[in-house]
C-alpha positions, 0 to 999 in steps of 0.5 A, spaced: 420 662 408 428 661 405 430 662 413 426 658 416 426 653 411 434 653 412 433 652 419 428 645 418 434 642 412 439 643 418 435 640 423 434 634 419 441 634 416 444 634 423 439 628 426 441 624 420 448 625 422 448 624 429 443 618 427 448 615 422 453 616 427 451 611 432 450 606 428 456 606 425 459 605 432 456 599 434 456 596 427 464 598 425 466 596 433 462 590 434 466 587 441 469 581 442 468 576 448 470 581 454 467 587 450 463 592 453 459 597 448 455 604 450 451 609 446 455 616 443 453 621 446 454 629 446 461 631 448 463 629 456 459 622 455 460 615 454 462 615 447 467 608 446 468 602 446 474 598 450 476 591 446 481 587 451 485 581 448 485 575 450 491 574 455 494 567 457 500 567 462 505 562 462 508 558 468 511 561 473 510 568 469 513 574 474 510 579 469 504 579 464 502 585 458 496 588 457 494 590 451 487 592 447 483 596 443 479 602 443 476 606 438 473 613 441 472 621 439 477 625 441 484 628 440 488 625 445 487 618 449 489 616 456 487 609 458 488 607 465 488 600 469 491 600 476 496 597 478 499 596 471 506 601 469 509 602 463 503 604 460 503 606 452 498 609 448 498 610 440 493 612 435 492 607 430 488 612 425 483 617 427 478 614 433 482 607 433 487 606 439 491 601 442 494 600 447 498 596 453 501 596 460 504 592 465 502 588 470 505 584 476 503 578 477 509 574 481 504 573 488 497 571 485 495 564 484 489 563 480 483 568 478 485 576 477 480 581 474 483 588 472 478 595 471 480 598 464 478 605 463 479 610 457 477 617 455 479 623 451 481 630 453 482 636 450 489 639 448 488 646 446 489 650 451 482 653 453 479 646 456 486 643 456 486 636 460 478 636 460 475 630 458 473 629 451 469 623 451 469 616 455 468 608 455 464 604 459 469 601 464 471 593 462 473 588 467 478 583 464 479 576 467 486 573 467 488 567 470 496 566 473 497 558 473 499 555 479 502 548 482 495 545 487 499 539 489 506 536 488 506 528 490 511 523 489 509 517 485 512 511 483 516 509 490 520 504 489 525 503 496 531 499 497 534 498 504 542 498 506 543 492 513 550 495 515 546 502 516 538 501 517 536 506 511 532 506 506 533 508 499 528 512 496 526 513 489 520 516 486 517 521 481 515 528 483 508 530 479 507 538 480 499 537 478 497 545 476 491 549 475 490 549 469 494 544 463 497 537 464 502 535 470 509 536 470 513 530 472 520 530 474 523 522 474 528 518 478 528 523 484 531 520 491 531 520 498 535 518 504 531 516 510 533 511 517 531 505 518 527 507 525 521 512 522 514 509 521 513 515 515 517 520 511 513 526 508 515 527 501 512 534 498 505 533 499 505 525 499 506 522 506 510 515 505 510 509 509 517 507 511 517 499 510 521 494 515 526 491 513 529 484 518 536 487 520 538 481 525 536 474 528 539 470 534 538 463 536 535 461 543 540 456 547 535 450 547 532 446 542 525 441 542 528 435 540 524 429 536 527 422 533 525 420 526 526 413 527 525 410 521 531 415 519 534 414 524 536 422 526 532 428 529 529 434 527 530 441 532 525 446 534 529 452 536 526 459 536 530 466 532 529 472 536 528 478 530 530 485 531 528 489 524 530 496 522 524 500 527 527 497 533 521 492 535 524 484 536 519 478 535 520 470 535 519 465 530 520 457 530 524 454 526 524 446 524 531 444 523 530 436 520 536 431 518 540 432 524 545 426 526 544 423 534 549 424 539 554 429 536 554 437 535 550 438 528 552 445 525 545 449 523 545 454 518 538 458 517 536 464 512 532 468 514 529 472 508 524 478 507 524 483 500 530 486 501 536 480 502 537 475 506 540 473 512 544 468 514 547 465 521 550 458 525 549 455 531 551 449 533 546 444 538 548 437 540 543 432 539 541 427 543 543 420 543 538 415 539 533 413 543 534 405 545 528 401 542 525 397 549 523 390 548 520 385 552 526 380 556 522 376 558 516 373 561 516 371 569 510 369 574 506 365 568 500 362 571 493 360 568 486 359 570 481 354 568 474 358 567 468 352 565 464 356 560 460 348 559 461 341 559 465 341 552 468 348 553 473 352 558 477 359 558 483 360 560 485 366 562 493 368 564 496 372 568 503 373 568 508 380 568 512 382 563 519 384 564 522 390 559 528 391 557 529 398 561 527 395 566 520 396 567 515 391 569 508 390 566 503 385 569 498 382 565 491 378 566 486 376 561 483 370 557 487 367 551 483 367 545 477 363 543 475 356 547 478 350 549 475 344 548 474 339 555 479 333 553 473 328 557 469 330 553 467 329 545 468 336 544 469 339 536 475 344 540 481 343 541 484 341 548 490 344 546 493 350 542 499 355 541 499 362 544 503 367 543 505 374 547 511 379 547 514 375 542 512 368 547 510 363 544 507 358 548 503 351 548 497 351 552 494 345 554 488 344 558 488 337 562 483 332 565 485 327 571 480 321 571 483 318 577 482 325 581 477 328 577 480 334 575 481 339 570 487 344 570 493 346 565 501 345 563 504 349 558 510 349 555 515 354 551 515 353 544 519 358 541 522 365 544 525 371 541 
């Protein structure tokens, strides 16, 4: 009886122990974010827990450490992450452990996931090397920080005539994966004239177009102000700008003296300066004003339109100054009156033309019965 009964207290002192045992673990060792956790077992079997800590890795880091916790049964730790160097292993207290490793991480840009695995071996000499006990296998995520884009902003250009380059200043913004952007203030760059763009990092600028010079053409489309009595040019400029391309403007020149050589200075501006160029055109001489000399072939016609009233209608040619002669036919203005009858309109009225003035009379000879027309100068120019 005493044996058997010893037998049933160790059986249940062992349960409890072990039972005891693997609460403990989970309790004592509760994982942080990227901790993985497996249930102790017997001896070979996965006992222990991997803790990672956490890793944020600087720009333009070449190397970055790794480091952690593993609490596991057993006489000696070994901790394996491929890819690392420099690994150490220390023994905090007993089934406490820490670790850290090198790696490299120069060519990777973004996202990297490195595999920790531990296990205890055996250092006495029967199973020397032959594993103790194991940890699940952790995966810990590190994320290496990277320039996504590197763009020039704020662009400000100015322009040199004498060598048709554009001077550039801009900002260049480096934009990362992850955190603010680094931005680099008052950078430069030199372009020529004849581009249409330049790229500057990953931003492609167009290059503006500046005027680099003009000429007059020979001729000139006058027109007098007579009331000035000067005159106002119409010459065309021939453009060439900074991509080689020529084009035609007109440009109105006002105030300029009849008759003489008129020196015409025109600016021609764009946002980059001002050019300014002569030239010199002779004007016409002012225009002579044609008047009307004389008259000549003056003759008048009766039309009777009653027994009271007459027409007169006139025919005549006027000579102008510049020579040129006019003939003219038309009725004068309003009605005359019959001078044989008791007619209310005049039989008698002054006319004026060209500056001529006449006095029209209409006539009637009782003797002959006839009706016809005298006149006379009154006034003239």
């Amino acid at each position: 009886m005493g044996k058997g009964f010893s037998r049933k207290v160790l059986s249940t002192v062992v349960a409890g122990l072990l039972l005891f045992s693997a609460g403990g673990a989970v309790v004592t060792a509760a994982p942080k974010e990227g901790k993985k956790q497996t249930f102790r077992t017997e001896q070979n079997d996965r006992t222990g827990v991997i803790t990672y800590n956490n890793v944020t890795v600087p720009r333009y880091a070449k190397e970055v450490r790794l480091s952690g916790t593993v609490v596991i049964d057993g006489p000696q730790l070994v901790v394996s992450i491929p890819g690392s160097k420099n690994m150490t292993v220390t023994n905090v207290r007993d089934k406490v452990w820490t670790y850290e490793a090198v790696v490299d991480v120069s060519s990777i840009k973004g996202d990297a996931v490195y595999e920790i695995s531990a296990y205890t071996v055996f250092v006495d000499k029967k199973n020397a090397e032959k594993v103790h006990s194991s940890a699940r296998t952790v995966s810990q995520k590190i994320h290496v920080p990277f320039i996504t884009s590197t763009v020039a902003e704020n662009t400000k250009w100015s322009y040199n005539h004498s060598s048709n380059q554009f001077f550039l200043t801009y900002d260049k913004v480096e934009n990362w994966s992850e955190g603010k952007p680094v931005v680099t203030t008052a950078q430069s760059l030199t372009v020529s004239g004849l581009n249409y763009n330049v790229k500057v990092h990953d931003t492609t600028l167009v290059i503006p177009t500046a005027n680099v010079d003009f000429t007059f053409s020979p001729d000139a489309t006058w027109k007098f102000d007579a009331t000035m009595k000067r005159y106002s040019a119409t010459v065309n400029i021939l453009i060439t700008d900074s991509k080689g391309n020529v084009r035609k403007e007109a440009v109105t020149i006002n105030g300029l003296l009849p008759g003489q050589v008129n020196e015409i200075s025109y600016p021609l501006k764009d946002r980059y300066g001002t050019i300014t160029k002569k030239a010199y055109y002779t004007a016409p001489a002012a225009p002579v004003d044609v008047v009307v000399d004389r008259l000549q072939n003056l003759s008048f016609t009766l039309v009777q339109q009653n027994k009271n009233q007459f027409k007169v209608a006139a025919s005549y040619q006027l000579v102008h100054s510049d020579g040129k002669i006019e003939a003219k036919i038309h009725y004068l203005e309003g009605n005359f009156g019959n001078p044989a009858s008791k007619s209310k309109n005049p039989s008698s009225r002054n006319w004026e033309v060209a500056g001529f003035v006449y006095k029209v009379t209409v006539n009637y000879d009782p003797k002959s019965k006839i009706y016809y027309v005298t006149y006379e100068e009154v006034s003239k120019k």
